[in-house]
Structures are given as C-alpha cells and as structure tokens.
N, C-alpha and C positions, 0 to 999 in steps of 0.2 A: 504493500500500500504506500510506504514511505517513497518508493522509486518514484512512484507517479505524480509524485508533488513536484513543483520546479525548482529547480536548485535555488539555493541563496546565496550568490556571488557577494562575495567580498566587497572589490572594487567597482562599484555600481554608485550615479548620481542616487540622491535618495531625500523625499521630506520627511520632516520630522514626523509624521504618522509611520512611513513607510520602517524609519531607521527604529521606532516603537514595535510596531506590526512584527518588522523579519527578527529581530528579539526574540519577544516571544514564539512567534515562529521555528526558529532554531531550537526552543527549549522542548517543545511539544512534540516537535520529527523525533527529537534526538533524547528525550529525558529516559529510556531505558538503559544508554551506555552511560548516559551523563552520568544519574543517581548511582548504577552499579560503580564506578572505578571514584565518585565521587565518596561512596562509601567505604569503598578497599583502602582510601587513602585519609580520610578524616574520622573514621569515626575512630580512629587509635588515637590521633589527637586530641578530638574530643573527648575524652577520658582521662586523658592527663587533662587535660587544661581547664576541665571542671574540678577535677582537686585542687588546682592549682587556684585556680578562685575562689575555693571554698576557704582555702586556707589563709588566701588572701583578705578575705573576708571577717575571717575570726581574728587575725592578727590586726585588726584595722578597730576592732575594739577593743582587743589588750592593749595599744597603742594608745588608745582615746583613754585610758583608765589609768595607764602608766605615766601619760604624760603627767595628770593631777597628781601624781605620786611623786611626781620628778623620777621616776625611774625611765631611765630611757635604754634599758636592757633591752625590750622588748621593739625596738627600731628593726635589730636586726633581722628577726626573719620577718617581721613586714615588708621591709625592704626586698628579698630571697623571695619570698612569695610571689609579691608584683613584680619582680625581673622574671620569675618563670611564666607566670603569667601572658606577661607581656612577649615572651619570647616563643613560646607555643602559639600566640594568636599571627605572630609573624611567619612561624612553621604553615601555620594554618592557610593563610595569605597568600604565602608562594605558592606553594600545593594546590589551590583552587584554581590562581591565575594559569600555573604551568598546566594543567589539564587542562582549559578551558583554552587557551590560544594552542594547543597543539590538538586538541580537538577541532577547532575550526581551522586548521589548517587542512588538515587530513581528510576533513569535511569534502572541500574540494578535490584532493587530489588523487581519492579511493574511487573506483566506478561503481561500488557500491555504498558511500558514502562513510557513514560510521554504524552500517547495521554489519555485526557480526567481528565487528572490532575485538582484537584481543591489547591486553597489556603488553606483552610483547610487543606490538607495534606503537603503544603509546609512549613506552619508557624515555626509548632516548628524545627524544620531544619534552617531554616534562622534566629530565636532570639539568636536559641542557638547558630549557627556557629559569629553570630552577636558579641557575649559577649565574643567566644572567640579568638576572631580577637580582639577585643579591649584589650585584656591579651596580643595577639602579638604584638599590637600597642603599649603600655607602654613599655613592654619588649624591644622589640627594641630602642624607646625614649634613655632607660637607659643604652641598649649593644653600642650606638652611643656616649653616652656622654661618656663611659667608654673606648671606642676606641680613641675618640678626647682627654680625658687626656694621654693616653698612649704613643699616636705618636704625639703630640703638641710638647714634648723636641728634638723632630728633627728638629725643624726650626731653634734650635740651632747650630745644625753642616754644613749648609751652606745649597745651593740651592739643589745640587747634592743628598744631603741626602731626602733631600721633593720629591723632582723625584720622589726617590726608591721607600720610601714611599708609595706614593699617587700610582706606580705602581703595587705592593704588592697588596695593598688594591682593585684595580679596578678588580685585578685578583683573589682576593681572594673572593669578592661578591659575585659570581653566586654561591660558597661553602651555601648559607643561602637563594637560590630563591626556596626551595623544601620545604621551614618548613611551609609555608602557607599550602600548602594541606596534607602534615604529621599530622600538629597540626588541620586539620579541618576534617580529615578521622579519624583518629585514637585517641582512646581512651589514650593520653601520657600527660605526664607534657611536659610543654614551655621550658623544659631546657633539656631534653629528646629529645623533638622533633627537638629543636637545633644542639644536635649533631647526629642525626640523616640524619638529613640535611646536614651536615658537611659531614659526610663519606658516604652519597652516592651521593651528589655533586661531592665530593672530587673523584669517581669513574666514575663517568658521568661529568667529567665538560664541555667536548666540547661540548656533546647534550646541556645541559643544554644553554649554551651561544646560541649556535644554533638557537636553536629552540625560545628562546626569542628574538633574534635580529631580527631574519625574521618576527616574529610576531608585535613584537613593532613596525619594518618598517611599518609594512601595516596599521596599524591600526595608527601610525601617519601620514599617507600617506592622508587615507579616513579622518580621521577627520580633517586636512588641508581644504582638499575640502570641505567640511559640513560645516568648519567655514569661510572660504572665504567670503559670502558676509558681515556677520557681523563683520571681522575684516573692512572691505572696508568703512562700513559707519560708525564705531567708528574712525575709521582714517581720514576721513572725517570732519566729526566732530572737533574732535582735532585740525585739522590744521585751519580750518577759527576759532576756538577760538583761538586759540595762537596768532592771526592777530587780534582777534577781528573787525570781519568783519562777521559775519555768515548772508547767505541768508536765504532769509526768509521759503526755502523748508527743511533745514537743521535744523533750529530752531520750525520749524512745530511738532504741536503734534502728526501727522501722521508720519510724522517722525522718533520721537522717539518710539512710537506703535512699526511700521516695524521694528527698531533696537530692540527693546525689543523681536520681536518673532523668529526676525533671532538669537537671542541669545539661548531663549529656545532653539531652534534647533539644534545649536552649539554645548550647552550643553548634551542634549541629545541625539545626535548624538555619541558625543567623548564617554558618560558613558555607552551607548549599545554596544559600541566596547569594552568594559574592557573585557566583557565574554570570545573572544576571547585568550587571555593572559593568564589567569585565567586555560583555557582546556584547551592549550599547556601545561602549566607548568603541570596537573592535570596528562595525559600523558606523560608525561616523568618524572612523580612521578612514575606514575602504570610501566611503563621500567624500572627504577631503580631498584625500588623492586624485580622486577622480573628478574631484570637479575644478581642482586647485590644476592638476600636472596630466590630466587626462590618463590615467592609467589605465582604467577598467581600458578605453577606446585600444591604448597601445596593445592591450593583453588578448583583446577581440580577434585584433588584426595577429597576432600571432597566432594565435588557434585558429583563424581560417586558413593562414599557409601553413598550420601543420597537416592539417585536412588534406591540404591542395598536393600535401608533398606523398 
C-alpha cells in the first residue's frame, strides 16, 4: 500500500501547509520502522535517564533543606545527578536526530523505500550522523561562549541596550536552525555549513520560524499530556515530604514502581516526538535549496539523463 503513495522528495519548492502536510506525511508511511528502531535505541535510555531524574529530583530537595542548614554536602550529587541527567537527554538527542536524517535519507534512495528496512543498513548512517552532530554540539558550545563574550559589554550601556540585544539575537537564531540537516546531508565543513545556514535562513527566515513554532507547539503540547500523570505523583510526592507527613501509599514501593514507569513513558514519549522537529526543519532545508540554489531542478535533470543513459 505504502509503494503507491508518491514519494516525498526532499528537494522540492514547498508552502508552509505543504512542508506541515509531507511531515506528517512521512511519519504515517513510515511510523512502523520509525517507532520499531526508534524503540531499539531509546527506550535503554529512557530508563536510565528517568532514574536519573528521579534522582535528580530528590537531590533538588535535600539541597533546598540543606541549604537552611548551611550544609552544603548535599551540592554534590545534585550536581552528579543533573550532569547525568542532562547528558542522557543529549544521548537521547543524537540518537533521534541520527535515525531520523539517515532515515530520510534512505527514504529516497531504497526502491522500496524504508519498508522492510533492517538495522544493518541503518547503522553506519546513525554513528556517523552521531559523530557529526557531536562536531555540531562542540561547535556550537564555543559559537555560544563566543556570542556571550561579545554582547556581555552591553549590560554596560543600561537596560534598553540588553533589550536590543537579546532582540537581535532571538531574531537572528532561526538564521543557524538549517545547519543540522546541511551539516548531516551534505558532505561540508561545520563552518561551511554554518554559513550556509546563514544565507538561506537569512532567505527563508519566516518559513523557517514557521514551521518550527507550529511544530514545537505540538509536540510540547502531546508530550505535556504523556507527562501528566508523572508530573502529578512527583508532585505528590514532594508536597507530603516538605510536611513531612507522607502516607503510607505515597511512601509505598508500589508507589515509587508506578512513578518510575510513568517516567519511562514520559520520557519516551517526549524523545519519539523529537523526529517530528527534526523533518520539519529536514523540509524546509530541501525548500531552501530548492528554491534558494535550485537543487530539486539540478537533481530532476540528473535522473532524466540517468534514465536516458
């Protein structure tokens, strides 16, 4: 049934209903390989990295209690906690994106698309896109610290100046949301693909904002609800401890089970939604191109003389 659908080309002009449309589109053909290697590869992190929040969580009110104690013993593994934390969501991050852009790559380039895909053919595509997402992640680290020394001497010239600033800056961001799938399609240096981003951001930037705000709604909308009941009994929780009263169904080891699985889920919920974000931005990279350098047209014309040969 999926054969008979018409393919979803990358490099293709596209409006913002369209680059929405073939979005979901893409998820709907393809959510049986997605969810399966989506699952092979997250839900082992989701499992750590819901303890790792849990723990992070308990240590964030030894911390609040220690502080009025002036004990500040209890820093340390608050700290240990939220680095794990924070470092499993970034595991998490890579893992999603690297499936998701070597999935749409492959997309194309199978004649039977991604049905009957195995991991064997997804690997080397996701270590490599893995290694160089982490080139992007440093990279970035140090275009951030390099911005933050730059415009830091405007908190000199009063409030009005940090305004501007921080408006500048908010509007100049979407200019750098296209170098993920530049730098993970295309064979370029990180500082290439930078400005690359740059100018055809800079020529797209309303799609660009567009298209990521409607998707980021949604996708914080659904994972909201996903996470609902385990925000409900960590909050719970918290509150008869800050009383120091907890009944005995809250202090249950059943209890804390339930909270632990409604977390996986939470977790795992919000990181099968990143895919989402990920193909918005992936289409409205292939628009760009295409409408900015004409690529789809130049790619056309190759596949007719490959035809013709």
């Amino acid at each position: 049934m999926n054969q008979e659908k018409p393919l979803i080309r990358l490099y293709r002009t596209r409006t913002f209903g369209e680059k929405i449309s073939d979005t979901f589109d893409f998820v709907r053909e393809n959510w049986r390989p997605m969810l399966k290697y989506l699952t092979y590869l997250l839900l082992p992190v989701s499992l750590v990295e819901t303890y790792a929040m849990g723990n992070f969580m308990m240590s964030q009110m030894s911390l609040s209690t220690a502080i009025g104690r002036s004990d500040m013993d209890a820093m340390l593994p608050w700290l240990s906690s939220m680095g794990m934390t924070v470092l499993f969501y970034i595991v998490a991050m890579l893992l999603v994106d690297a499936l998701t852009y070597t999935m749409l790559q492959l997309y194309e380039q199978r004649q039977e698309r991604l049905q009957g895909i195995t991991f064997a053919e997804l690997s080397p595509g996701i270590w490599q896109k893995c290694g160089r997402q982490l080139v992007l992640l440093v990279t970035g680290l140090l275009l951030l610290i390099v911005v933050g020394l730059v415009v830091s001497p405007s908190a000199l010239l009063g409030p009005v100046a940090v305004i501007l600033v921080a408006i500048l800056l908010f509007l100049a961001l979407p200019l750098v949301f296209l170098v993920q799938p530049i730098y993970l399609f295309e064979k370029i240096s990180v500082i290439k693909a930078y400005a690359k981003s740059i100018r055809l951001g800079w020529k797209t930037w309303a799609g660009v904002v567009a298209v990521f705000t409607v998707l980021y709604i949604i996708v914080t909308i659904v994972a909201s609800i996903a996470s609902t009941p385990w925000y409900i009994m960590v909050a719970l929780k918290n509150v008869f401890a800050t009383q120091n009263s907890e009944p005995a169904f809250v202090s249950s080891f059943g209890y804390s089970v339930l909270q632990y699985l409604l977390g996986v889920v939470s977790n795992f919920c919000s990181n099968c939604l990143m895919p989402l974000l990920s193909i918005g931005l992936a289409y409205q990279y292939g628009h760009a191109c295409d409408k900015v350098d004409g690529v789809g047209v130049d790619r056309d014309i190759e596949n007719f003389e490959a035809l013709n040969d």
